[in-house]
C-alpha positions as CSV (number, residue, x, y, z in Angstrom):
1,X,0.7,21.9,-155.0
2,X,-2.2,23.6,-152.7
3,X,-3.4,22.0,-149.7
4,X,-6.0,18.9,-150.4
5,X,-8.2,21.0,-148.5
6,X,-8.2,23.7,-151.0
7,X,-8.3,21.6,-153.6
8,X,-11.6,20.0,-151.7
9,X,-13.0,23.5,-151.0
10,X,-12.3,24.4,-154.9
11,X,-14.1,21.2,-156.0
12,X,-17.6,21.9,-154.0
13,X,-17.7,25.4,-155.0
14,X,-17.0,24.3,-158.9
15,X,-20.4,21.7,-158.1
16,X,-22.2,24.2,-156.9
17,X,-21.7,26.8,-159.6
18,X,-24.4,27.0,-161.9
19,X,-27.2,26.1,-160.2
20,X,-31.0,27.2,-161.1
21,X,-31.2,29.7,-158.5
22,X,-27.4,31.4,-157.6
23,X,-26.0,30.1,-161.0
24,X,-22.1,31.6,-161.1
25,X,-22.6,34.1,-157.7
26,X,-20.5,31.3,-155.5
27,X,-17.6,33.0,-153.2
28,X,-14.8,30.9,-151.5
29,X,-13.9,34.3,-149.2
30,X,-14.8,34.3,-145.6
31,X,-15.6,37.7,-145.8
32,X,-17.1,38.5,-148.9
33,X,-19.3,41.9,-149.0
34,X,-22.4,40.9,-150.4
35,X,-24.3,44.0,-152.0
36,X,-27.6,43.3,-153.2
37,X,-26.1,42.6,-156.7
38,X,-24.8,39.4,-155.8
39,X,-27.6,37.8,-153.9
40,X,-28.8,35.2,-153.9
41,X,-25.1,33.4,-153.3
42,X,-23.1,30.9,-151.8
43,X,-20.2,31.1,-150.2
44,X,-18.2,27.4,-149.7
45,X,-15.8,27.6,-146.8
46,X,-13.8,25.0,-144.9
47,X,-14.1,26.0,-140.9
48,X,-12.6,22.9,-139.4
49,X,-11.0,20.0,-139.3
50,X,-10.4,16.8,-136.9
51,X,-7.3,15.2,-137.8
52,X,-6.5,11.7,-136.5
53,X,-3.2,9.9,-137.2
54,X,-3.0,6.5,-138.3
55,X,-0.2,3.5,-137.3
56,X,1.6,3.1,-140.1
57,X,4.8,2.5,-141.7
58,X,6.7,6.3,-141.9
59,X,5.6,8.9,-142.8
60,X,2.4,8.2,-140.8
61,X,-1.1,8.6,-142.6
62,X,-3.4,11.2,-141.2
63,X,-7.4,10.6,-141.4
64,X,-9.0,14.1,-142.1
65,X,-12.6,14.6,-141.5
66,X,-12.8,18.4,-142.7
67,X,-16.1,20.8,-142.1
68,X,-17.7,21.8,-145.0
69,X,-19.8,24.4,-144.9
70,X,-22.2,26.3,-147.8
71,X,-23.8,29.1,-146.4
72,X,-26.9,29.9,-149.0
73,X,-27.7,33.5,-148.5
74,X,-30.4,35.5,-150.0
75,X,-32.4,38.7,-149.1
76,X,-35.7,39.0,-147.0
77,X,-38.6,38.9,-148.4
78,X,-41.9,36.9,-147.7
79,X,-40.9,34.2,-149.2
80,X,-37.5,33.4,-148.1
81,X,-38.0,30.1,-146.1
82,X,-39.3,29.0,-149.3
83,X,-36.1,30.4,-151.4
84,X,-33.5,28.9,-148.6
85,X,-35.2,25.5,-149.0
86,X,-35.0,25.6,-152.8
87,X,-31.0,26.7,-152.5
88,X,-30.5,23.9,-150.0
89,X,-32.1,21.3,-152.1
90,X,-30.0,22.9,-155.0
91,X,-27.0,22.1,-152.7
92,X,-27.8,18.4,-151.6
93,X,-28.9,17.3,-155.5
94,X,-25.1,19.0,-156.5
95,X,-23.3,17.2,-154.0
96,X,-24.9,14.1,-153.0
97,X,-23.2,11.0,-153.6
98,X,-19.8,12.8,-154.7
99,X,-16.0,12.2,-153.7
100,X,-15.5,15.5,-155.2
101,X,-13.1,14.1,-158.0
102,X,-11.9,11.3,-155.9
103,X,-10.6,13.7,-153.3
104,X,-12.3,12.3,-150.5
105,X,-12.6,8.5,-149.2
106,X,-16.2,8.3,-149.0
107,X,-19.0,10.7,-150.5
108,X,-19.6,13.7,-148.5
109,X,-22.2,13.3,-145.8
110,X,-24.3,16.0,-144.8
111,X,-24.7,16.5,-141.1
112,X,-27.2,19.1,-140.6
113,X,-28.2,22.6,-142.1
114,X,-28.8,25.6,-139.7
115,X,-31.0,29.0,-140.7
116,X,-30.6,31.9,-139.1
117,X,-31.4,36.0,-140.1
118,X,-28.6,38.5,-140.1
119,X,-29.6,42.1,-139.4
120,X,-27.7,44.7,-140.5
121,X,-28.1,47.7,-143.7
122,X,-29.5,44.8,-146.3
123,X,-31.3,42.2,-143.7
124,X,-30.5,38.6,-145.3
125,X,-31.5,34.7,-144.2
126,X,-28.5,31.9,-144.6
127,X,-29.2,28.4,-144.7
128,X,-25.9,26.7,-143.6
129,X,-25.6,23.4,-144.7
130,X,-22.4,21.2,-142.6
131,X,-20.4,18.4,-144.7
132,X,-18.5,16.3,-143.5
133,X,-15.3,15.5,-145.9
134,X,-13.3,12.6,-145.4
135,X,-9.8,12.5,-146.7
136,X,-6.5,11.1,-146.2
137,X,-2.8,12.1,-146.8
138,X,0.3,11.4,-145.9
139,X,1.9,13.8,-142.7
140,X,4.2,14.9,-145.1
141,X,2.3,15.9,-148.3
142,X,-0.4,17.4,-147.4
143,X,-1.0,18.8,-150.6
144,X,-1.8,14.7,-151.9
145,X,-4.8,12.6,-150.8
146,X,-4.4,9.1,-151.0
């Protein structure tokens, strides 16, 4: 069985697919070329996590608090601010209020969203929006939340 954080990761980019404006262009890769084709996008990684053990009977229980992050990318233009704010609104509608299929312990909780311009052959703006993703397992089964 995969890792619960894959399955986590797997489960916010299946909510996020479809939506008005990227509809199916969601990528889970870290490095994903993105030709003009396939913007506007998301891409739904997992950069981080806090893991904090818990007394228990053995095997001991480990409280995750994984990083979420959807970067919403999209070319320049004169109205990008405007097209970032609609992706990230998007986002928050598709995943407020969600445990993700019951993989998490509480719904996700959005702890801020970042902007920033990339420069390069095909200049693009991201709007990064940070979950936080609480879940548990046991030190053993990592591929289980409980």
């Amino acid at each position: 069985m995969s890792h619960v954080r894959q399955q986590i990761r797997e489960a916010a980019a299946t909510a996020v697919t479809g939506l008005t404006t990227t509809g199916t262009r969601v990528y889970q890769s870290r490095l994903h070329a993105l030709a003009e084709s396939k913007l506007p996008c998301l891409l739904v990684n997992t950069d981080s996590e806090e893991i904090e053990g818990l007394l228990s009977n053995a095997p001991d229980i480990l409280d995750r608090n994984l990083e979420l992050k959807i970067r919403a990318v999209a070319k320049v233009s004169a109205n990008l601010d405007d097209a970032l704010d609609t992706m990230a609104a998007e986002i928050e509608t598709a995943l407020g209020n969600t445990t993700l299929g019951n993989l998490l312990k509480k719904p996700l909780l959005l702890q801020g969203i970042e902007i920033e311009m990339e420069q390069g052959d095909k200049p693009v703006g991201i709007a990064t929006l940070k979950f936080n993703a609480n879940y548990m397992t046991v030190a053993n089964a990592p591929g289980t939340a409980i």
